[in-house]
C-alpha positions as CSV (number, residue, x, y, z in Angstrom):
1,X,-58.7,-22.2,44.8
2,X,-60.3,-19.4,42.8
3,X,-57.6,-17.4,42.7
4,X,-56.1,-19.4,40.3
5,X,-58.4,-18.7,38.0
6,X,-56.5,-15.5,37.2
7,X,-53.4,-14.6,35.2
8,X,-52.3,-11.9,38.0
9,X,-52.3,-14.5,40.6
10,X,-50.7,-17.5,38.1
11,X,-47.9,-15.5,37.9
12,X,-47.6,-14.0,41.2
13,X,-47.7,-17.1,42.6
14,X,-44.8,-18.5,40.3
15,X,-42.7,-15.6,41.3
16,X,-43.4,-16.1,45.2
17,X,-42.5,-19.9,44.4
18,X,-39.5,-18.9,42.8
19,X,-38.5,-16.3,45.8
20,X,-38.7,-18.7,48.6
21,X,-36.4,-20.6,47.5
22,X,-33.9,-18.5,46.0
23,X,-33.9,-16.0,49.0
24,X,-33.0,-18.6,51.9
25,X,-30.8,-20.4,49.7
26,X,-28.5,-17.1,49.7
27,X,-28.9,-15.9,52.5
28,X,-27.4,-18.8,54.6
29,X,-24.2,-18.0,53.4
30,X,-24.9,-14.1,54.2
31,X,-25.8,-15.5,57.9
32,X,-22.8,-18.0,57.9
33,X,-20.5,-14.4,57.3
34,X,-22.6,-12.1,59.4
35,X,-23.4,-9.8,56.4
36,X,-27.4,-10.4,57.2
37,X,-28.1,-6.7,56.5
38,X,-26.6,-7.0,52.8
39,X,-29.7,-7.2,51.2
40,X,-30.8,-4.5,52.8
41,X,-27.9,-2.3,51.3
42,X,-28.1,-4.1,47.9
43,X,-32.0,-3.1,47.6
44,X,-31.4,0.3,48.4
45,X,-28.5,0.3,45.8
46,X,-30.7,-1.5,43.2
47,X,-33.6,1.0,43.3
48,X,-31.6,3.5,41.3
49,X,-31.6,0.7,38.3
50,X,-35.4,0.8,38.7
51,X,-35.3,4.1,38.3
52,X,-33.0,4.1,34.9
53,X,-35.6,1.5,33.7
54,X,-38.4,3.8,33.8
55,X,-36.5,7.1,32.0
56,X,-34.5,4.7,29.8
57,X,-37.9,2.8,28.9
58,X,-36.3,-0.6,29.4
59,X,-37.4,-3.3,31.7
60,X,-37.2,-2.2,35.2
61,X,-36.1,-6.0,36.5
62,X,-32.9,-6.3,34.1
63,X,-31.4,-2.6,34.8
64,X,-31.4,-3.4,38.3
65,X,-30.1,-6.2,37.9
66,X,-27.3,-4.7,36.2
67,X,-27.4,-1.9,38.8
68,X,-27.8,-4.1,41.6
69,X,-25.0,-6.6,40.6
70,X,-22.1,-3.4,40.0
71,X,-23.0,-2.4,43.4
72,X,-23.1,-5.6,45.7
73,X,-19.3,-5.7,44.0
74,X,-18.4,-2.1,44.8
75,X,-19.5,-3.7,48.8
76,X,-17.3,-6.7,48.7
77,X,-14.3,-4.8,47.3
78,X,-14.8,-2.2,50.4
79,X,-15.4,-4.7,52.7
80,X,-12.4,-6.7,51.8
81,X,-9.9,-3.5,51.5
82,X,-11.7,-0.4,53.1
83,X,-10.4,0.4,56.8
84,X,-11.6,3.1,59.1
85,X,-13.4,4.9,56.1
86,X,-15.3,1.8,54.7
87,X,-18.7,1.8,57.0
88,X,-18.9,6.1,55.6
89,X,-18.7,4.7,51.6
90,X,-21.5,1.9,52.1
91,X,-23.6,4.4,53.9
92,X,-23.1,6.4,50.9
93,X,-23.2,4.3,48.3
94,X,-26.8,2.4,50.4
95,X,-28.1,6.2,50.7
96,X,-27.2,7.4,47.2
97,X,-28.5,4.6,45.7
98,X,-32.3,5.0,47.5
99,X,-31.9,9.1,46.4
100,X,-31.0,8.1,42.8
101,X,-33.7,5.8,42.4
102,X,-36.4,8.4,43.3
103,X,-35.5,10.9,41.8
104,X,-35.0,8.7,38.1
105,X,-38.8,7.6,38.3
106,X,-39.8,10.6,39.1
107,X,-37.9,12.2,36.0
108,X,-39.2,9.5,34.4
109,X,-42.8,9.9,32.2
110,X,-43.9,6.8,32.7
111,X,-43.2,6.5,36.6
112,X,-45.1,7.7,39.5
113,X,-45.3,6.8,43.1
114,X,-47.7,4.2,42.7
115,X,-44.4,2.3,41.0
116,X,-42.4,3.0,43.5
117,X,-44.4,1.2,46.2
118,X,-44.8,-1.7,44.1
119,X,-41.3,-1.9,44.0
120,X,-40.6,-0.6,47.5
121,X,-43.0,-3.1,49.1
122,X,-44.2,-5.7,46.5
123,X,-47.3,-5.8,44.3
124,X,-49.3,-8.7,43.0
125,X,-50.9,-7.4,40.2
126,X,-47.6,-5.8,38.7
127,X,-45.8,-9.1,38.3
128,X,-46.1,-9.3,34.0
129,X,-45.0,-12.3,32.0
130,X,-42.3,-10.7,31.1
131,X,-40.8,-10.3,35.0
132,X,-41.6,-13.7,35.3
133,X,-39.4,-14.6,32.6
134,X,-36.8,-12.8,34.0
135,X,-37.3,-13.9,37.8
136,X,-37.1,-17.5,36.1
137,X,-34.1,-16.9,34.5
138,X,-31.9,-15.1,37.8
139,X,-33.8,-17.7,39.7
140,X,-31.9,-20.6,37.7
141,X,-28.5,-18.9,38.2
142,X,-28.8,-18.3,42.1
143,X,-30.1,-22.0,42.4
144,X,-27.5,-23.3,40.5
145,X,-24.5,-21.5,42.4
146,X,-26.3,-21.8,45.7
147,X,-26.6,-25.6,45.5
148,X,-23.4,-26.4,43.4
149,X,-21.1,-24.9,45.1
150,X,-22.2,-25.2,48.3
151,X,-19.4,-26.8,49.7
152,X,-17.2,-23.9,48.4
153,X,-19.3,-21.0,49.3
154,X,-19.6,-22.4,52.9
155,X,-15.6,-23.1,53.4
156,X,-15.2,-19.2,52.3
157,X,-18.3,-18.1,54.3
158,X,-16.8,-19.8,57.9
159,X,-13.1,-19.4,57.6
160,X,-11.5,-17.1,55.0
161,X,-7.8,-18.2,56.2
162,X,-8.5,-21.5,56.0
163,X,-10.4,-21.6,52.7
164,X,-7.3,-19.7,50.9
165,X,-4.7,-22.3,52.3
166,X,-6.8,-25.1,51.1
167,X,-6.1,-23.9,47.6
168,X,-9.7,-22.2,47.0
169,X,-10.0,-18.7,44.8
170,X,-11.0,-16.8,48.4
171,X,-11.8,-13.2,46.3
172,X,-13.7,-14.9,43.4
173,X,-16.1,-16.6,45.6
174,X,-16.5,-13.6,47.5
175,X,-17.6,-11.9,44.6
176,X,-20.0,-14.5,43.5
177,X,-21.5,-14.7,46.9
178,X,-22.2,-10.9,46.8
179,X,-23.5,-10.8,42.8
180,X,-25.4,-13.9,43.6
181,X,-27.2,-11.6,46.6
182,X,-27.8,-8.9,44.2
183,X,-29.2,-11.0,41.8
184,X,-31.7,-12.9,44.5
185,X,-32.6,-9.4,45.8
186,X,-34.0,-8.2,42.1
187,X,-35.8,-11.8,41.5
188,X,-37.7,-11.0,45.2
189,X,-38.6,-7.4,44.7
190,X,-41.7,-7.8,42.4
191,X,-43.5,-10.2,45.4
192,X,-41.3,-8.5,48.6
193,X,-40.5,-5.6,47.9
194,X,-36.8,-4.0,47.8
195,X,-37.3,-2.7,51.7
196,X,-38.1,-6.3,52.8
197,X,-36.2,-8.6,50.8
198,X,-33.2,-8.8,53.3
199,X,-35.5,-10.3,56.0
200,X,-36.4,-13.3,54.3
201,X,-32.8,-13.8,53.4
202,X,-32.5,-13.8,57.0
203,X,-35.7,-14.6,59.5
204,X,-36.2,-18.1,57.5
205,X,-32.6,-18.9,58.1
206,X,-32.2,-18.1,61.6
207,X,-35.7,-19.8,62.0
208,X,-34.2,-23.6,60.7
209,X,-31.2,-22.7,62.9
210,X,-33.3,-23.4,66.0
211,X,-34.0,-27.0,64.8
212,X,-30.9,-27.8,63.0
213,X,-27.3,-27.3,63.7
214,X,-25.6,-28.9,60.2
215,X,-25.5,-27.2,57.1
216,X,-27.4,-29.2,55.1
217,X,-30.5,-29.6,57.2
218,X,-30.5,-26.1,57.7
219,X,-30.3,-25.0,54.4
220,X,-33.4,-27.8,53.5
221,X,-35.6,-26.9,56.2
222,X,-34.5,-22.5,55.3
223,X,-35.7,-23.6,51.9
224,X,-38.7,-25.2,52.9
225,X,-39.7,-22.6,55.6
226,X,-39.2,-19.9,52.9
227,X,-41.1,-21.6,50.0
228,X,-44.3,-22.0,53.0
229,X,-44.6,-18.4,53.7
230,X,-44.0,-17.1,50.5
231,X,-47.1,-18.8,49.1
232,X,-49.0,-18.6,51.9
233,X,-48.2,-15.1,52.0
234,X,-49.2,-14.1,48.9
235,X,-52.4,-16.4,48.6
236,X,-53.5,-14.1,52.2
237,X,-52.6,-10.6,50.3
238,X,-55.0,-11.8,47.7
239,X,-57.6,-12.9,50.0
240,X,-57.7,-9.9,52.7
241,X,-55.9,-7.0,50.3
242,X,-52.7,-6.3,52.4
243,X,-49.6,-5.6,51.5
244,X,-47.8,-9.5,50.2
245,X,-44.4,-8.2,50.8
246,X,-45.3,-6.9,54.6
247,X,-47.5,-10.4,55.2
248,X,-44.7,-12.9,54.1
249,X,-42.2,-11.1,56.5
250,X,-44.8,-11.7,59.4
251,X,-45.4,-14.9,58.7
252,X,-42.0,-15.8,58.3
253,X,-41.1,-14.0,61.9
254,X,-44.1,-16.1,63.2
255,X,-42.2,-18.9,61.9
256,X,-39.2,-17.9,64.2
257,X,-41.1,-17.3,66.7
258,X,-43.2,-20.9,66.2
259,X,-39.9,-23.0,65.9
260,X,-38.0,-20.9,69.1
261,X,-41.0,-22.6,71.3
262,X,-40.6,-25.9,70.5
263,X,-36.7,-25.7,69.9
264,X,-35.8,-23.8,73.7
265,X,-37.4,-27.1,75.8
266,X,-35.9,-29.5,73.3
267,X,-32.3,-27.5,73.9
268,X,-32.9,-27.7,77.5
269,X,-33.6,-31.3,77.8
270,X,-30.7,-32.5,76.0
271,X,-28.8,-30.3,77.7
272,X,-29.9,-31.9,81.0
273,X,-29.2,-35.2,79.4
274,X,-25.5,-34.6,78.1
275,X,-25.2,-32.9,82.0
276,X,-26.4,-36.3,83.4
277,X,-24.6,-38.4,81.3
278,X,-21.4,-36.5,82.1
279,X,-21.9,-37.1,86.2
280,X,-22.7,-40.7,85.7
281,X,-19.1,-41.4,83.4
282,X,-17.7,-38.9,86.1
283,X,-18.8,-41.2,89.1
284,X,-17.4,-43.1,91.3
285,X,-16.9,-47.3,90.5
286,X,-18.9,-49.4,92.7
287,X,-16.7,-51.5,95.1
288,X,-17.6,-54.3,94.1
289,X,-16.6,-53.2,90.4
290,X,-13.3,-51.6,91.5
291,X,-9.4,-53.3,91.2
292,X,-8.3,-54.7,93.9
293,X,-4.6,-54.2,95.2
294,X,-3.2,-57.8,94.1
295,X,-4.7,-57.0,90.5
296,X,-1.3,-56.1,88.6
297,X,-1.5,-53.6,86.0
């Protein structure tokens, strides 16, 4: 438990807390709409407010933030009203967003390609108390939407139609489900990195999925599987120097991969079960068990 002994790794270790939780806890309702890649978009959209941060001199976490949240709405809106030109505008807007980003920081005196991999792929030592703050704070806000209004976020993520006649505010939660994405992605990119973030929206997820069908469970054990390989991930990238944002997406795939071998035989045996249970209601009665003809009815 050396590492502890160091500020760098305090913090880090905070921040990669703070990420596994937040992360999953989103991106079950991303999964539950098949939007998984949306992260991806959003952190290619929110490099251009790293970018402004470094030529505007501001803090690089809040701008894209700010960046980040005005484009995961600009995706919703085309989602929900583009037609046959809507895949060309994300592609744009995803595309642009990566272009504008690199070329701000490098416009920018205080950036350098060194800042852009921290950002691009995570970075231990660049997490400051001052991104912690911040990653506490966005942290707070995903949790709280995530968690209390579940129950609305899932109605809207598994039937839109439905969810409107019910009476719910189909466009607003939409929205909120996108700006809380965008928010989650900037909280993840100090310890994942803006490239990887989407996958452990995702691969954690889909790797409580192969244990759990309900909503709840799944979103616990998505949590839970999250939280494990975020810290174990960044506790490895301090031990053998590799990259923390590469080696949590591993482990969290090895996860997947971990839970899919114990989950296939356990699908197959209760599937042979139900199949058994099925012919034996479907037999025959004994005769001795069947009505005779003088039994009225």
């Amino acid at each position: 438990m050396e590492f502890l002994q160091f500020a760098f790794m305090q913090r880090a270790l905070i921040a990669a807390l703070l990420v596994g939780i937040t992360a999953p806890a989103v991106g079950i309702y991303l999964v539950q709409r098949r939007q998984a890649l949306m992260g991806d978009g959003i952190g290619h959209v929110a490099m251009t407010g790293v970018g402004l941060g470094f030529l505007l001199n501001s803090s690089p976490v809040w701008m894209a933030t700010l960046v980040a949240v005005a484009g995961s709405v600009a995706m919703e809106l085309i989602r929900a009203y583009g037609r046959t030109r809507g895949d060309l505008a994300l592609a744009l807007l995803f595309y642009g967003g990566m272009a504008g980003g690199v070329l701000l920081i490098n416009l920018s005196p205080t950036g350098s390609n060194a800042n852009l991999n921290s950002f691009l792929f995570g970075s231990l030592s660049t997490v400051s108390p001052e991104d912690v703050t911040a990653i506490g704070v966005l942290a707070a806000f995903v949790v709280l939407v995530t968690v209390g209004l579940r129950r609305q976020l899932f109605a809207v993520s598994q039937d839109e139609d439905f969810a409107r006649v019910t009476g719910l505010p189909v466009r607003a939660l939409n929205l909120l489900i996108a700006v809380t994405a965008a928010v989650t992605v900037t909280v993840a990119m100090r310890v994942v990195g803006l490239l990887l973030v989407s996958a452990l929206m995702v691969v954690p997820v889909a790797a409580a999925q192969q244990l759990s069908r309900s909503f709840r469970t799944t979103f616990v054990l998505a949590v839970a599987i999250g939280t494990g390989v975020t810290v174990a991930g960044t506790v490895t990238s301090y031990y053998q120097d590799v990259p923390p944002g590469a080696t949590i997406v591993l482990l969290a795939i090895g996860a997947f991969i971990a839970l899919t071998a114990v989950a296939t035989p356990l699908a197959r045996r209760r599937a042979k079960a139900a199949e058994a249970a099925t012919q034996t209601c479907d037999a025959p009665l004994p005769a001795s068990r069947r009505p005779s003809d003088d039994v009225k009815v």
